[in-house]
Each structure stands twice: as structure tokens, then as C-alpha cells.
C-alpha positions in Angstrom: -12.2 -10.4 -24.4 -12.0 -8.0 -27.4 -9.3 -9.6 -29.4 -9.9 -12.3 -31.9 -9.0 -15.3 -30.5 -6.1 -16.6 -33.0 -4.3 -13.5 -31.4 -1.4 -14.1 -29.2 1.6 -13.1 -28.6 4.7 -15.1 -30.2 6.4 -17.7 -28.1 9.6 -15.8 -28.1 8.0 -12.5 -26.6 6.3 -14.3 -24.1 9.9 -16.2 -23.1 11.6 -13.0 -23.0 8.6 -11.1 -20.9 9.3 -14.4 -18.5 13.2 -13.7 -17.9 13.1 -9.7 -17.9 12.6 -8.6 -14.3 11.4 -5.2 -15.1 9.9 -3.6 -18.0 8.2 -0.3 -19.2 4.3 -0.2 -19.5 3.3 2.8 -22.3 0.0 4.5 -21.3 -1.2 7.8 -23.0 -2.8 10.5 -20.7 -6.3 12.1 -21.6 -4.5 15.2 -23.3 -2.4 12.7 -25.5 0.5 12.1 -23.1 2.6 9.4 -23.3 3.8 8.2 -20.2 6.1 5.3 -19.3 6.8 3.2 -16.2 8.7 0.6 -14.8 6.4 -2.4 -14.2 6.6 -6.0 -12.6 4.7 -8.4 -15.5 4.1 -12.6 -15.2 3.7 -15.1 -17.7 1.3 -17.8 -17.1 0.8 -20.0 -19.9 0.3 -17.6 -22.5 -1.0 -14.7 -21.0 0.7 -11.9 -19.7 -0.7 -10.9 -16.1 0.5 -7.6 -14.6 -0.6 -5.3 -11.3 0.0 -2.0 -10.1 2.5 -2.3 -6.9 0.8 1.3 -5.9 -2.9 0.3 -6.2 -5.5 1.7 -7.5 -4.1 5.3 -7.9 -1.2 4.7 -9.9 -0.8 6.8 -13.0 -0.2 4.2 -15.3 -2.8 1.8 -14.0 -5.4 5.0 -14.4 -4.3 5.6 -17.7 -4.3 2.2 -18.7 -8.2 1.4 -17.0 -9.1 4.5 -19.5 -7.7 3.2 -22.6 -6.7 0.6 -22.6 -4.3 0.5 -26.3 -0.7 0.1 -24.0 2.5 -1.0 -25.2 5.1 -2.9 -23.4 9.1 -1.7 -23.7 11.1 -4.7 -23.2 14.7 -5.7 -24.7 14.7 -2.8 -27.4 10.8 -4.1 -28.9 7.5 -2.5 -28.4 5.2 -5.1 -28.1 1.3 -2.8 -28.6 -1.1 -4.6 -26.4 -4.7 -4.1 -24.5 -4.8 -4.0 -20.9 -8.2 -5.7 -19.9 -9.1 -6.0 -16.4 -8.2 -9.4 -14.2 -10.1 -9.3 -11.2 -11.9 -12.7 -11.3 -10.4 -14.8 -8.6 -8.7 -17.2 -11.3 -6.7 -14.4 -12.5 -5.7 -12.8 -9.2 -4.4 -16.5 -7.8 -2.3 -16.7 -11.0 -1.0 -13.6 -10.7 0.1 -13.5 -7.6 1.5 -17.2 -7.4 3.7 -15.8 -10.4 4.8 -12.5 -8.5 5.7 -14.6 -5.5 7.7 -17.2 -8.2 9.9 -15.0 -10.6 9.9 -12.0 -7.7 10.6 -14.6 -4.7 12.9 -12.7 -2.1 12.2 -9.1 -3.5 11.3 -6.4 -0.7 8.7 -4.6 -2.9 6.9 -8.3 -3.2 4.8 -8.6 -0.5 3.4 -4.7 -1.3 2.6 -6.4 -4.9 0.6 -9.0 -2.8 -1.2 -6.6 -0.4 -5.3 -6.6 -0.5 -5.3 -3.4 -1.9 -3.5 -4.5 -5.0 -5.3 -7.5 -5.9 -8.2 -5.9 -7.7 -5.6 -3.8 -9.9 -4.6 -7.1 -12.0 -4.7 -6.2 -15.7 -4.3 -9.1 -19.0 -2.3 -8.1 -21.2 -3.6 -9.3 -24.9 -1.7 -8.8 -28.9 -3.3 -5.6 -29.9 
């Protein structure tokens, strides 16, 4: 996983990652860029499961796949995380299940469900 396993993030973050229905992922560019963008994240138990709604060629998802030290903007905090790749089927189910929950009715939703962007589910661990 590469994070020690007493790692996780605090009850309240994950409860307040839960009810936010957007937040900013921080990725940093090759030539030290920092970039931010509006994602889509889920909580399942504690993990924090998120996917790019533009596939494989979205910035942020690019930036994050080649390093992987991110940081989530939400409510004022930075929480500093590591985005490590999702793509067992476990992971994908989960994540989608919790797209369709918290983002049930949304018109982007079924483009966050689409084949193309199931392989793009990232974990989100404490850094």
C-alpha cells in the first residue's frame, strides 16, 4: 500500500469528504506546477475512493498516476494524501456504488460510470 497501516484519516475528515459534493484534488506538474481541480470523491468505510469523470487523459489524473503525493482542498483544510491506483474489481464496485449513492440524479453520473472510467479509480491514503 505504501503507508503504514495505523495511518488513516480522522473520522471527522472522512465525514466531511462524505457530505461535500465537490472538492479540489492538488496535483503538481513535471516542471513543479501546481494544479487544482474540481473532483467527485466517495467514502466507503474508511477509504476515500475517487475517479477521473474524463478518463484516462485527464490532467489531474496524469499528474496524479506520476506522483502520486496529492492533497485534497475541502472546507478551508488541506488534507496531503497519496493517490494509489484502484483498479481491482473490489475497488471499482465500491466506487461506483458510491458515485451512483451520494451523486444519484446528477447528469455528469452516468459519464463517471462509463467503461472508459472505471480503470481511472484512484485510493486516497493519509500521507
Amino acid at each position: 500500500m505504501g503507508y503504514a497501516p495505523g495511518m488513516r484519516f480522522s473520522a471527522e475528515e472522512l465525514r466531511l469528504l462524505d457530505v461535500t459534493q465537490e472538492v479540489e484534488i492538488e496535483t503538481v506538474a513535471h516542471d513543479g506546477t501546481v494544479h487544482r481541480t474540481v473532483i467527485w470523491v466517495v467514502v466507503d468505510d474508511d477509504q476515500i475512493l475517487i475517479r477521473s469523470y474524463r478518463g484516462p487523459g485527464a490532467r489531474w489524473y496524469r499528474e496524479a498516476l506520476a506522483n502520486s503525493a496529492v492533497a485534497i482542498h475541502v472546507d478551508g483544510r488541506r488534507l496531503s494524501a497519496t493517490a494509489v491506483p484502484a483498479t481491482d474489481p473490489d475497488s471499482i464496485e465500491r466506487t461506483s456504488a458510491g458515485l451512483e449513492r451520494k451523486y444519484a440524479g446528477d447528469p455528469a453520473t452516468p459519464a463517471m460510470l462509463a467503461p472508459d472510467t472505471l480503470d481511472t479509480t484512484l485510493r486516497l491514503t493519509p500521507a
